[in-house]
N, C-alpha and C positions, 0 to 999 in steps of 0.2 A: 233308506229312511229308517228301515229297525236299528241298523250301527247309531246312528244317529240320534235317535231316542232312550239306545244303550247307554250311550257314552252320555247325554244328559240326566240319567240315571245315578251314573254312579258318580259324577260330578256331583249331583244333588247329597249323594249320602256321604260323599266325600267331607264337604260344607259344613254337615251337619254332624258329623264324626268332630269335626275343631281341627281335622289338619291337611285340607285341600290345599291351605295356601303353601303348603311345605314340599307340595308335587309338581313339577310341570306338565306339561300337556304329553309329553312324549311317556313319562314313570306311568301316568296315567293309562295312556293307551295301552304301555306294556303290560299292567296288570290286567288290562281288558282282557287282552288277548290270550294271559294267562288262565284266566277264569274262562273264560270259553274252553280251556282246553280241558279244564277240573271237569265242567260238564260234559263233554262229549265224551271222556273219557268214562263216568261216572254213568251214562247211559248204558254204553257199550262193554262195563262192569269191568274194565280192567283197572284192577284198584293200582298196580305200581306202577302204572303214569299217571293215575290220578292224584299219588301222593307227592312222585314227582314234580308237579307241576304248584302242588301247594305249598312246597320247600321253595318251587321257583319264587312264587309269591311273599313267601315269608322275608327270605332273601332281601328281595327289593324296599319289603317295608322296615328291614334292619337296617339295612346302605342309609337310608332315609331318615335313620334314627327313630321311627317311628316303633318301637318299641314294644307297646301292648299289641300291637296289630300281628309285629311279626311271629311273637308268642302266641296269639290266636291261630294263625294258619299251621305252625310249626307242632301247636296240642290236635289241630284239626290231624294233623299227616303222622301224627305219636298213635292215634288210633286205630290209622288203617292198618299200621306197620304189626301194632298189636295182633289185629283180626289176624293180619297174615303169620305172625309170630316170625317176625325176621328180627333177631335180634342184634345185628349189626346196627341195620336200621335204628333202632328202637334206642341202642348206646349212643349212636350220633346224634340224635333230637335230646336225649337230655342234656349232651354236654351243650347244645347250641343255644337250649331253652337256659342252661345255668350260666352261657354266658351273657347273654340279653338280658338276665336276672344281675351280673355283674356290671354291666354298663348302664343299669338303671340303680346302682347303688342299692339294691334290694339281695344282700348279701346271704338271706337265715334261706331264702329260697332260692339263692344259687347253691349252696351249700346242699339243699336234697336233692336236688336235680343231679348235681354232681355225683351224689351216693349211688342214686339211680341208676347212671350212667355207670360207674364205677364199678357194680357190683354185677351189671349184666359183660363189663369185660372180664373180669374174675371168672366169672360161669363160663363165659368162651375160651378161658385162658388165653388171651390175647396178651403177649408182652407188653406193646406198644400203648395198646387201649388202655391197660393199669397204671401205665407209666403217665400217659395224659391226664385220666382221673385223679390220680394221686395229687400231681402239680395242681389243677384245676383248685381243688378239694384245699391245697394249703393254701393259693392263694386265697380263697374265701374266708380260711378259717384268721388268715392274718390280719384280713379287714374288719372282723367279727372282734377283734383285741383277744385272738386264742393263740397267743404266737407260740408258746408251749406244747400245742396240739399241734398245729403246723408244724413246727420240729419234727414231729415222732412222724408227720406224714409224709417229710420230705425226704427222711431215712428211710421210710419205703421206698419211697420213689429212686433214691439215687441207686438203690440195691438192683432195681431195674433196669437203671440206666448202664449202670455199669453191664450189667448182662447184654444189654442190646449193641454195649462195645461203643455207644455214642458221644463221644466228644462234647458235643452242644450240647446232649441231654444231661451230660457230667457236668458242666459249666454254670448249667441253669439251677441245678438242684445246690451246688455250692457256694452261688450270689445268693437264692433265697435264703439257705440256711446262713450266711452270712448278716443280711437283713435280719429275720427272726432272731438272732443271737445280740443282735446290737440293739432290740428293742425290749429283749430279757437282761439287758444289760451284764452280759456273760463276754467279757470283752474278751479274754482267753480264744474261746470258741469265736468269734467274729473275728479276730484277725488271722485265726487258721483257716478258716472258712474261705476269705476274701484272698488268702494266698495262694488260696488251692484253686479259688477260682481264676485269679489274674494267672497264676500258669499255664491253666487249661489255654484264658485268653490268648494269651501270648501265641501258644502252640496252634490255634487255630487261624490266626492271623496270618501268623508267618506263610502256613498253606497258602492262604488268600494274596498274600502279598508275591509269594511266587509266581503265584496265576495272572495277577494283575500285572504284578512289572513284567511280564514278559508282555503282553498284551498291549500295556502301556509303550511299550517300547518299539513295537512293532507303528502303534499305532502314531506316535512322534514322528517317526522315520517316514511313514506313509506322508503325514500332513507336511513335515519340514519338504521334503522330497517336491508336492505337487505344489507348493507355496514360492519353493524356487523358481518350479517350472514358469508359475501365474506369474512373478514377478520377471521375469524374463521375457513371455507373452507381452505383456505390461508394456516394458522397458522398450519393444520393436512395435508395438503398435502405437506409441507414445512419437516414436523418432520418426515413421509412416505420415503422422496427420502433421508434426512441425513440418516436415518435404510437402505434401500436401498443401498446408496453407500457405507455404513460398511460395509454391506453383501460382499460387490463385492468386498470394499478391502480384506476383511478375507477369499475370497475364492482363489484369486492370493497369500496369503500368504502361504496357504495350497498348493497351486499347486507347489510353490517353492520349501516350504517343502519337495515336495517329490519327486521333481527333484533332490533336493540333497540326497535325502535317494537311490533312484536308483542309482547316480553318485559310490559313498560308495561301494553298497552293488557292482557295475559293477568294481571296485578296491579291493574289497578282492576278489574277485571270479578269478583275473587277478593274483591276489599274488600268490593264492594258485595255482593255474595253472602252474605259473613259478618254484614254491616248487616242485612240481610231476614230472615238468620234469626233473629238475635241478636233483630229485634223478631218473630218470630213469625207474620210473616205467610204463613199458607201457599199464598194464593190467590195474592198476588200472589210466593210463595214460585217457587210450582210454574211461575208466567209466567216470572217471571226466569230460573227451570230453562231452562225452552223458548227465552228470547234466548240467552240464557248461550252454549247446545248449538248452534244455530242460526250465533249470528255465531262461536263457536269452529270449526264449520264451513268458514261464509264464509272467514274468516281463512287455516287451515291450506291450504283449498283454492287462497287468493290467494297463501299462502305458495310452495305447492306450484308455481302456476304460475310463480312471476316466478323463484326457483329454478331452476324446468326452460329459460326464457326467456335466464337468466343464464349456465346450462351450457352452453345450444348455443350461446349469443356466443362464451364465451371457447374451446370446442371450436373453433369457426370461426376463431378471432383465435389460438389455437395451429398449428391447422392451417399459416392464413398466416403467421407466424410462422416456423414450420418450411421452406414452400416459401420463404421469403424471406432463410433462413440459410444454406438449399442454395446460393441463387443468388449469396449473397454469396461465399462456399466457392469456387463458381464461379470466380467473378470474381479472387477472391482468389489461386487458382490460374493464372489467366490471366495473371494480372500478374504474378507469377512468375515464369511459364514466357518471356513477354516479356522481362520482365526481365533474365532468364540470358543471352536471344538474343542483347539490348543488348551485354550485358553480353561475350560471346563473341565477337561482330562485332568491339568495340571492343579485345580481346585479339589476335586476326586482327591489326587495325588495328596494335597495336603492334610485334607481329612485320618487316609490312610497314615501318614504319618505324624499326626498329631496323635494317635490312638498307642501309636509304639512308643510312645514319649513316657515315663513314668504318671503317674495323675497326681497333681500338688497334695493332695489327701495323704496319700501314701509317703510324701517326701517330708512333712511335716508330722507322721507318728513318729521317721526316723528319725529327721532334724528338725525339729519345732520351731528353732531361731536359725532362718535364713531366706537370701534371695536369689533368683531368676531371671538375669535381664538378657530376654531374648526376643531379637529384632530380625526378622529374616530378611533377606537385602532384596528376594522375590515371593512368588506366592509360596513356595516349597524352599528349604532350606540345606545346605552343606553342613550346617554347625548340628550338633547333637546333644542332649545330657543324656545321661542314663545311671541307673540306682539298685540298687540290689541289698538287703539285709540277710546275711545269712551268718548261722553260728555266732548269734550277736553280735555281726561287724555288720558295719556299715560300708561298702563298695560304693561309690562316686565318680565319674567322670564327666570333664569337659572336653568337647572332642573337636576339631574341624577335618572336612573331607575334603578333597580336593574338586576346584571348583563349586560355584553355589545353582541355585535355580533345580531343576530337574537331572542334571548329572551330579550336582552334590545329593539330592535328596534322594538317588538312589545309592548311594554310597553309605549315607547315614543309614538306611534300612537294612544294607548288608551290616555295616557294623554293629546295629543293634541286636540285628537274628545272630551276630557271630558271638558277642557276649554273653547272652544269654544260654549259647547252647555251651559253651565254653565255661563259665561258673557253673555250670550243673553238672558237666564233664566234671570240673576239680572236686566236688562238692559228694558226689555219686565214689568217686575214685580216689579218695586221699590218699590210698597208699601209692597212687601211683604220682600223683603231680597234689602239689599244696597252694595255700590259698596266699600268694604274694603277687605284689602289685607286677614288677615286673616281669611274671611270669603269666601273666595275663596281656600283657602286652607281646610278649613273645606268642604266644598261643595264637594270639590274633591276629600276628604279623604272617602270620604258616596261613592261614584260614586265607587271608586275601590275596597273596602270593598264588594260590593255588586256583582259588575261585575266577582269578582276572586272568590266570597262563601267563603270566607276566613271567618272566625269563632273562631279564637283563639285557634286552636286546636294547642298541640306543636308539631306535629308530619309533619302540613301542610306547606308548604314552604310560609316563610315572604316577599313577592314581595311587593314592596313600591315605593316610589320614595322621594329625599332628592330634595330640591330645593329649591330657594330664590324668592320672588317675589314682586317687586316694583310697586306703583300705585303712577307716578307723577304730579302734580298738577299745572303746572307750572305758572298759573294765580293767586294762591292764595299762593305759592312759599312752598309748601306742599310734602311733601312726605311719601308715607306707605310703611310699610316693614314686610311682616312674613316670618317666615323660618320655615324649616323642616329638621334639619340639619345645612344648607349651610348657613354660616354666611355673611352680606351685610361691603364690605370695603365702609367707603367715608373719602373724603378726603377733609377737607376744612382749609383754611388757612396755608396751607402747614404742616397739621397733620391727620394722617392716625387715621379714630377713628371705632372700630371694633364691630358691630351690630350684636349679636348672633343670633341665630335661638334657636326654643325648641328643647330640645334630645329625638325627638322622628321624624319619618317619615308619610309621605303621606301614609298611607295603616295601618294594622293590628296591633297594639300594645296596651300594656297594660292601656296605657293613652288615647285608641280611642276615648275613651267621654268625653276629655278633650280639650277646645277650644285652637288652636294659639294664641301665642301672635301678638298682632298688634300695631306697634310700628311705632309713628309719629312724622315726624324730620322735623325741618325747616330749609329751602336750599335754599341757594344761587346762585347769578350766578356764571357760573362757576368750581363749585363745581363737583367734579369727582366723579362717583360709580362704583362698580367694584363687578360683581357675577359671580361665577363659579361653578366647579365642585371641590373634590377632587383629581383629573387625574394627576393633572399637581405636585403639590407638595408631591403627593405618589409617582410619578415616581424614579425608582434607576436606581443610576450613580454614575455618578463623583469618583473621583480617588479612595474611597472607597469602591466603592460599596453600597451606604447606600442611604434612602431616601432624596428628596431636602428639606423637612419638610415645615409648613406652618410659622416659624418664617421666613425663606430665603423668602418665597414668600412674607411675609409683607412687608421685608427690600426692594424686589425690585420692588415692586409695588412705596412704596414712592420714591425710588429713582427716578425713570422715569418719572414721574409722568408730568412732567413740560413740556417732550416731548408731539408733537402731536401724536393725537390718532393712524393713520397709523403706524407711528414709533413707538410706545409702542407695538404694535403687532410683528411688525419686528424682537425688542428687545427681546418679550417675546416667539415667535417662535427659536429664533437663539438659546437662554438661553437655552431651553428645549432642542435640540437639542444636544447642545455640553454638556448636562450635560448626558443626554440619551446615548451618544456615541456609542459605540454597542451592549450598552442593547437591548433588546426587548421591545416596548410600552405594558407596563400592565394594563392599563386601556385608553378608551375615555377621549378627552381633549378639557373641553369648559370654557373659560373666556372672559368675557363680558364686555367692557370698557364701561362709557358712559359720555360726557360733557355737565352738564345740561346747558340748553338754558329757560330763564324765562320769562315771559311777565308781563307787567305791569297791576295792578291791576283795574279792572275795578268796575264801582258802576253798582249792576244788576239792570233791569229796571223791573217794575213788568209788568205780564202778562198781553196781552191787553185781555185773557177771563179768569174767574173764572167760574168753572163749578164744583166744588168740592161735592157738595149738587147733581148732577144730575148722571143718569145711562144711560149708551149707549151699546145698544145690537150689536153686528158686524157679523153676518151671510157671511162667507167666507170662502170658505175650501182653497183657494191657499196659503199657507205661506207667501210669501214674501208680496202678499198685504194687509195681517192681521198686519206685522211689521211694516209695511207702515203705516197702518192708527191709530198704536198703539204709532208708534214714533212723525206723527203729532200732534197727540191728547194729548203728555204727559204733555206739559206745561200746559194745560187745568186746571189738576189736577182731569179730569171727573174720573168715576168710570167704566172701562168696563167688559162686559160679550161676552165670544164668542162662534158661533157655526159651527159647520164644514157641517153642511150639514142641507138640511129644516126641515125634522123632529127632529132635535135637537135642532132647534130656536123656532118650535113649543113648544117641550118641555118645555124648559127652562124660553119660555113665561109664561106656565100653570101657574110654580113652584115658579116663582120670585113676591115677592109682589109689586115691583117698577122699571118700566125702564119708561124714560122719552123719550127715541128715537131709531128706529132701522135704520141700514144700510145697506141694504137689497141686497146680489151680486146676479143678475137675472139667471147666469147659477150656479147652484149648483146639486151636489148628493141627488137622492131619491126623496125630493123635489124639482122643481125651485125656484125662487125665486117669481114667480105669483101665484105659488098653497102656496108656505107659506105664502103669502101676505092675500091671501082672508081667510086662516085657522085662523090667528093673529087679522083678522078683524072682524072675527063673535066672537071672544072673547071681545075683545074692539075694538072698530072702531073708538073711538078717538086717541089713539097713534099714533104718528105721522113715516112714514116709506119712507126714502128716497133711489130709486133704484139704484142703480149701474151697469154699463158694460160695457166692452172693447168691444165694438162691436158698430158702430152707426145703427141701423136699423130702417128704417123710421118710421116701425111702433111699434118699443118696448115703446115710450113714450105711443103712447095712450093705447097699451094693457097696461102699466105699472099706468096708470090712472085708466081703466075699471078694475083694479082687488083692485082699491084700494091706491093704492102707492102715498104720498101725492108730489111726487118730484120727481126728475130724476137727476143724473148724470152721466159723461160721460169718463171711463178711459183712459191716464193717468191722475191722480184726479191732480186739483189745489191746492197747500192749502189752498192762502187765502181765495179762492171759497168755497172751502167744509168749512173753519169756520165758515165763513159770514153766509153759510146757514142753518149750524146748530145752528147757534147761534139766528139765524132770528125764529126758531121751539121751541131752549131750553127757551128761553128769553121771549116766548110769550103770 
């Protein structure tokens, strides 16, 4: 009766609060039961479950949206935390209070709550805690129109990120400051931002995509596997109930049978009866009576049996029957249910690969006039693009993989993780390999050769990939082209002129050690390119039924040509379409339009350092600031060596007869960067070693002195700072 009168209690204050109707009956009970426990706990004086339990509370009225309330409970348990002076505690409740201040768009008091918070992780020196606040603190300040401020907060923050070595936390600090910069309209700064963020992207994907497709893969093979098995179950208990239902016709045929053989034998038996009497004989009258009665007997009773014989068959043969329709129902559902899984996996699938796709945003700062007509033949796709601007070129491909559906669309993901890692290879490494189309295709040709064990065996399946791929130049009004396959249309001067590719593919062939062609056009403005797949003009239709062939495709490529690029897609969607009619799509469908856009030619100015003659050691295990100081450094023309960790800088110190300067990052693996400093010094102590770190620590310069280190700087690096002083050490 008290629960009772409780729970119409706080129903009552619920009501009169204005937000009962937003609870059901069960949120309700839970916070009962939570407030029961604030007081018993709050009797028996134990404040940390009594705070406990007020976070529970808050909790539920946040999930609820309920807002003021959960900020009520969450100040009520900011107090106890106080009394106890737990200042972990006490950091979490501001940031929780400044985010419910954020989702109530009451942004000046998320913003102190955040400080709050902020500055009691500062006092704990918490890496993690300051790296939260910081983000927390910019988002508020962005929504406040302080994007300015936000900048300077998100450069703390990445300063932390980078320390804490996190990937995600790298990524996040580089999308915000990417936002912020596009809303100071500092377009410079946003497209560095967003480049460095889509790498990160990329690199953390790929992890995911390894994990997933293997998972993925297993997980196909499990359902194809038990989908077989169900449709073979299927297929025998299908054949079961047809033999079944013969049975049961051929036993109703038989029981006819011999309803009519009784009818018969009950009509001579009636003849002859009318014979005997008709002559009168009553002796042998009275006999006949007695057979007559006798086998009519016999008869009914043989009737009566084979009947009763008959019923319990086919009762038995309904029965099974019945358990054999359940089972199919079963099965029926099982495949189903499989089915959908397939089916969901394979949508997953497409998400993942739609994310490794370039994003139209990005395709359009590099090519502003162009199109994309990509039609996948299932949920997941064989066909691929993919794009890259580096050193002011433009990189392009149109690709297909062998086979579409889930074996093309893992194809396409290897190809794209292999491009990517493969331009940053050329890009990182000029002296060793340069940036040409066909050399890019060879490089990729090695990566899948290797990856698939494919060996020229005839018996191993030929997985490849056909694809075209452009490198344009548009400042020295240049363009490269290999193929694998897939031939490059351009179009200039209003003449379609047609760029073969070699006949052979991306993967395993008899000509694997044979280099692409790479083949170098000079282009105008203006001038239109066009790569695809084979999808579109293998497709059958039209009123014969017969392929659209690649001459129709030539004819209407130049025909439209003159249209804008929107419209040439329009065109070449509708075309497809009504030639497709109610065929079925037999392959993926990618065609790539593009209007070059050129820039005038510039006189390059030479490098204000020559460093060609000198050697620089880079001691850094974090990637992204190895690329960093390997892309500053590259006009130099210096010579670098790198080590990921201190014992391998020691190393490679022992073994190298010449380096002229090291760059020494003071948090590293195995070693730091102060015990490699003094190990490098008692070999030679004139080499000169300047430190690095995302961290300002009052006292890391002088320990970065006392062990040796002839300089200090401070991340994020400057450039013309770090050349000036390397140049102040190389020069000297």
């Amino acid at each position: 009766m008290n629960k009772i009168i409780r729970t119409l209690i706080i129903l009552l204050i619920f009501i009169q609060s204005g937000f009962a109707q937003n609870l059901d009956s069960e949120v309700i009970d839970e916070i009962e039961k939570y407030k029961s426990e604030v007081e018993k706990y709050k009797e028996n004086k134990n404040s940390i479950q009594q705070a406990n339990f007020l976070n529970k509370i808050a909790y539920v009225f946040w999930e609820n949206e309920l807002f003021d309330e959960a900020i009520n409970y969450f100040s009520k348990s900011l107090e106890i935390n106080q009394l106890n002076k737990n200042k972990n505690g006490i950091k979490s409740l501001y940031f929780n209070i400044g985010l419910i201040y954020s989702d109530k768009e009451d942004y000046q008091l998320a913003l102190s709550s955040f400080d709050n918070g902020l500055r009691i992780a500062q006092q704990l020196k918490q890496t993690q805690g300051i790296y939260t606040g910081l983000i927390n603190k910019a988002g508020a300040l962005k929504n406040l129109n302080q994007s300015a401020e936000a900048i300077s907060v998100l450069k703390n923050a990445l300063q932390y990120a980078q320390e804490l070595n996190n990937l995600k936390h790298i990524r996040t600090c580089y999308g915000m400051l990417a936002e912020n910069y596009e809303i100071e309209n500092d377009s410079e700064n946003t497209l560095k931002y967003f480049e460095l963020f889509a790498s990160v992207d990329k690199h953390i994907k790929l992890e995911q995509i390894k994990e997933i497709e293997k998972r993925s893969k297993q997980e196909v093979h499990t359902a194809q596997t038990d989908k077989i098995k169900t449709e073979q179950e299927l297929s025998k208990k299908s054949d079961q109930l047809v033999e079944t239902q013969q049975t049961l016709k051929e036993t109703e045929e038989i029981s006819k049978q011999q309803e009519l053989e009784l009818n018969l034998k009950e009509l001579a038996i009636r003849e002859k009866e009318a014979q005997l009497e008709n002559e009168k004989l009553i002796r042998y009258g009275v006999s006949a009576i007695f057979v007559f009665i006798l086998l009519f007997s016999m008869l009914i009773y043989r009737q009566y049996k084979a009947k009763k014989r008959v019923n319990e068959k086919l009762a038995e043969q309904n029965q099974k029957i019945n358990i054999q329709k359940e089972e199919i129902e079963k099965q029926r559902d099982l495949a189903n249910t499989q089915k959908t899984a397939i089916t969901d996996s394979i949508r997953y699938a497409k998400r993942i690969q739609s994310a490794l796709l370039p994003p139209e945003s990005y395709i359009k700062r590099n090519l502003p006039d162009h199109f994309i007509l990509y039609k996948p033949r299932d949920i997941v796709s064989g066909d691929f693009y993919w794009m890259m601007n580096k050193d002011d070129k433009i990189i392009i491909t149109a690709a297909d993989c062998t086979g579409h559906g889930v074996p093309g669309a893992f194809m396409s993901m290897l190809g794209i993780a292999f491009l990517n890692e493969i331009l940053t290879k050329i890009i990182e490494n000029k002296h060793v390999y340069s940036l040409q189309a066909n050399e890019i295709l060879n490089q990729l040709r090695t990566y899948i050769i290797e990856s698939l064990h494919q060996t020229g065996d005839p018996d191993e399946s030929k997985d490849g990939i056909d694809m075209a791929i452009c490198i344009i130049d548009p400042e020295n009004h240049k363009l490269q082209y290999a193929g694998a396959h897939n031939p490059l249309y351009l179009i200039q001067n209003n003449e379609l002129k047609i760029i073969k590719g070699d006949r052979m593919p991306v993967g395993i062939h008899k000509k694997a050690d044979v280099s692409f062609t790479n083949h170098e056009i000079d282009i105008n403005e203006n001038d239109l390119i066009y790569m695809f797949s084979d999808g579109y003009y293998d497709q059958i239709g039209g009123p014969k039924g017969r392929k659209f062939m690649s001459r129709n495709f030539q004819q209407l490529m130049l025909d439209i040509h003159k249209e804008s690029l929107p419209e040439q897609k329009k065109i070449l969607d509708k075309k497809f379409e009504d030639w497709k009619g109610k065929e079925i799509q037999l392959d993926d469908i990618l065609v790539i339009g593009v209007k070059l856009e050129l820039t005038k030619k510039t006189q390059q100015k030479d490098d204000s350092y020559d460093w060609s003659n000198k050697v620089i050691l880079i001691a850094e295990d974090t990637e992204m600031n190895y690329i960093f100081l390997v892309e500053a450094l590259k006009p130099t023309k210096v010579k670098i060596l790198r080590a990921k960790d201190g014992e391998e800088a020691v190393s490679i110190f022992k073994e190298t007869e010449k380096i002229d300067l090291i760059l020494m990052d003071i948090n590293m693996p195995k070693l730091d960067g102060f015990e490699t400093t003094k190990e490098i010094k008692k070999i030679n102590p004139n080499v000169p070693i300047i430190a690095q770190t995302a961290l300002n620590i009052e006292d890391a310069r002088e320990k970065a002195t006392e062990v040796g280190c002839d300089d200090y700087i401070l991340k994020p690096i400057r450039l013309k700072y770090l050349l000036t002083k390397l140049d102040t050490f190389l020069n000297n």
